[in-house]
ZAMARGU-4260 file (C-alpha; in steps of 0.2 Angstrom, whole numbers, plus 5000, padded with zeros to 4 digits):
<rodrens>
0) 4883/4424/4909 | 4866/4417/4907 | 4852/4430/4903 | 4834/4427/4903 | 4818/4439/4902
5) 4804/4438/4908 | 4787/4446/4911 | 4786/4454/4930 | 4778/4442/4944 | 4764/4448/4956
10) 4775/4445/4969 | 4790/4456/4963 | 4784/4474/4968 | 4803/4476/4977 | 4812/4471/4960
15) 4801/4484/4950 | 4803/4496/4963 | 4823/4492/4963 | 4824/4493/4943 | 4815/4508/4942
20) 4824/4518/4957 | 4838/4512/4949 | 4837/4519/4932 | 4830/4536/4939 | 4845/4539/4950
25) 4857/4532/4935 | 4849/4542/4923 | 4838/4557/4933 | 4832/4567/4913 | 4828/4552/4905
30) 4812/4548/4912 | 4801/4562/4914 | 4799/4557/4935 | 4811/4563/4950 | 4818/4550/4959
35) 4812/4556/4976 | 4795/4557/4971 | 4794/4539/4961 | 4806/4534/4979 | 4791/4542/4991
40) 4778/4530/4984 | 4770/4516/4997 | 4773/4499/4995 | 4755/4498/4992 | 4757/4507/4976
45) 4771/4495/4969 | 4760/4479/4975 | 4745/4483/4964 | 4757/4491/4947 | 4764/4474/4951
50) 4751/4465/4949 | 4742/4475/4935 | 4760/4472/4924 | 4761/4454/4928 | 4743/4449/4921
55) 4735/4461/4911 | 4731/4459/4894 | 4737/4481/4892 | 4751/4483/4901 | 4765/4472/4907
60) 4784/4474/4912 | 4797/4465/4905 | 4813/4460/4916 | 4831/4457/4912 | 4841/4445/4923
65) 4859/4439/4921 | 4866/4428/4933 | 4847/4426/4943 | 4849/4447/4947 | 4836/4462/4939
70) 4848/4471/4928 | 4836/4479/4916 | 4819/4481/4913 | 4804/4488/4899 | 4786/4491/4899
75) 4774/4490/4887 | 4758/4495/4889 | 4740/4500/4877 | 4736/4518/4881 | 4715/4515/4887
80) 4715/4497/4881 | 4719/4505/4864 | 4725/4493/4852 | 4732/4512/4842 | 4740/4517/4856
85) 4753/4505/4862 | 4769/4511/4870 | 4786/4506/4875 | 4791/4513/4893 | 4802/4517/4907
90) 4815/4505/4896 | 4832/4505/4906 | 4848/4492/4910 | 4861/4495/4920 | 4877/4503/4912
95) 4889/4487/4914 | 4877/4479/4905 | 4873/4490/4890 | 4881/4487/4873 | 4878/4469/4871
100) 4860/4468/4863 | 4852/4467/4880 | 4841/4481/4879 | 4837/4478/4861 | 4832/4459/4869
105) 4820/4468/4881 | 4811/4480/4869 | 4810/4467/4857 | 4802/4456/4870 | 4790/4471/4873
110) 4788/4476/4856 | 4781/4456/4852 | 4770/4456/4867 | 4762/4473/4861 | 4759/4466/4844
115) 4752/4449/4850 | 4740/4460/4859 | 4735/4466/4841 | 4744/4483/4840 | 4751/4489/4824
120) 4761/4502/4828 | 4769/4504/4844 | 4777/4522/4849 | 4789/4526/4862 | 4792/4545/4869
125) 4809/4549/4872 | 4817/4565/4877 | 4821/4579/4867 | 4843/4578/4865 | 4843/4561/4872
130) 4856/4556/4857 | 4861/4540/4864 | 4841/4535/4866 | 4836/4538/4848 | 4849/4529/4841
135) 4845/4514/4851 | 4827/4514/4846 | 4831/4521/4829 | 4842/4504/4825 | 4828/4494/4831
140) 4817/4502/4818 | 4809/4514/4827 | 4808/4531/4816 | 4808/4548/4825 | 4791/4559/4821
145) 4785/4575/4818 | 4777/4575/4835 | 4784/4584/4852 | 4774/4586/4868 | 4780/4592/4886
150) 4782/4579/4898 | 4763/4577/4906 | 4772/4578/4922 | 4786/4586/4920 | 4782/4604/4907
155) 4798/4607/4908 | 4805/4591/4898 | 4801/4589/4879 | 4801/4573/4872 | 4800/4566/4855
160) 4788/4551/4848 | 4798/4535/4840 | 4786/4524/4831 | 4788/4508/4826 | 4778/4496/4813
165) 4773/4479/4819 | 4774/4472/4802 | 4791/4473/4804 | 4792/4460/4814
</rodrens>
């Protein structure tokens, strides 16, 4: 099955919407967002993150496709144009097509974007007991931190940072 990833077009606001209603109702705890609030947004809201992540030099989303269809996606962004503060985000493929480097594809894809943008470290927040999710990062590098924080909007979730050296690469 052919695979190929690439960076979000402005004029795919459905697929983001689709990938990300997706991997909310698949995985509801792992993303710090309720699905019927992320669902209750305008379309005007996913045209312009659509176009910010398809041309901005801080932000973009990065989009997994086998056989022509969206299966998977990631985000990478620089926290206020920092080039310190660069993060991995909302990272999610669909279950039948997990387990075969797809999604180590994807962050990697995002992770090299972020460090051609001139980040040395990029950091990823992942919930607090979401086993399967460390280990994924952790065997892509990433090493687990001190640092906790409540979800900014959910208080109720804590997550963990993941931080991941660019001179790795």
């Amino acid at each position: 099955m052919q695979e190929q990833i690439q960076r979000i077009r402005p004029d795919q606001a459905d697929v983001l919407r689709g990938l990300r209603l997706s991997g909310l109702q698949e995985a509801p705890d792992a993303f710090g967002r309720r699905y019927a609030e992320v669902a209750a947004r305008p379309a005007q809201y996913w045209d312009e993150h659509v176009q910010r992540y398809a041309s901005s030099s801080d932000s973009a989303t990065f989009v997994l496709y086998r056989a022509g269809k969206p299966v998977g996606m990631a985000g990478a962004y620089l926290e206020g144009g920092r080039r310190d503060h660069a993060y991995i985000c909302n990272m999610w493929v669909e279950p039948a097509f997990r387990r075969g480097g797809a999604g180590g594809r994807l962050v990697d894809t995002a992770t090299r974007w972020l460090a051609e943008q001139g980040a040395e470290r990029i950091n990823a927040w992942v919930v607090d007991g979401n086993q399967p999710a460390m280990r994924f990062y952790q065997t892509l590098g990433f090493v687990r931190c001190s640092e906790q924080r409540c979800h900014p909007a959910l208080p109720e979730v804590i997550e963990a940072l993941l931080a991941f050296d660019t001179a790795l690469l």
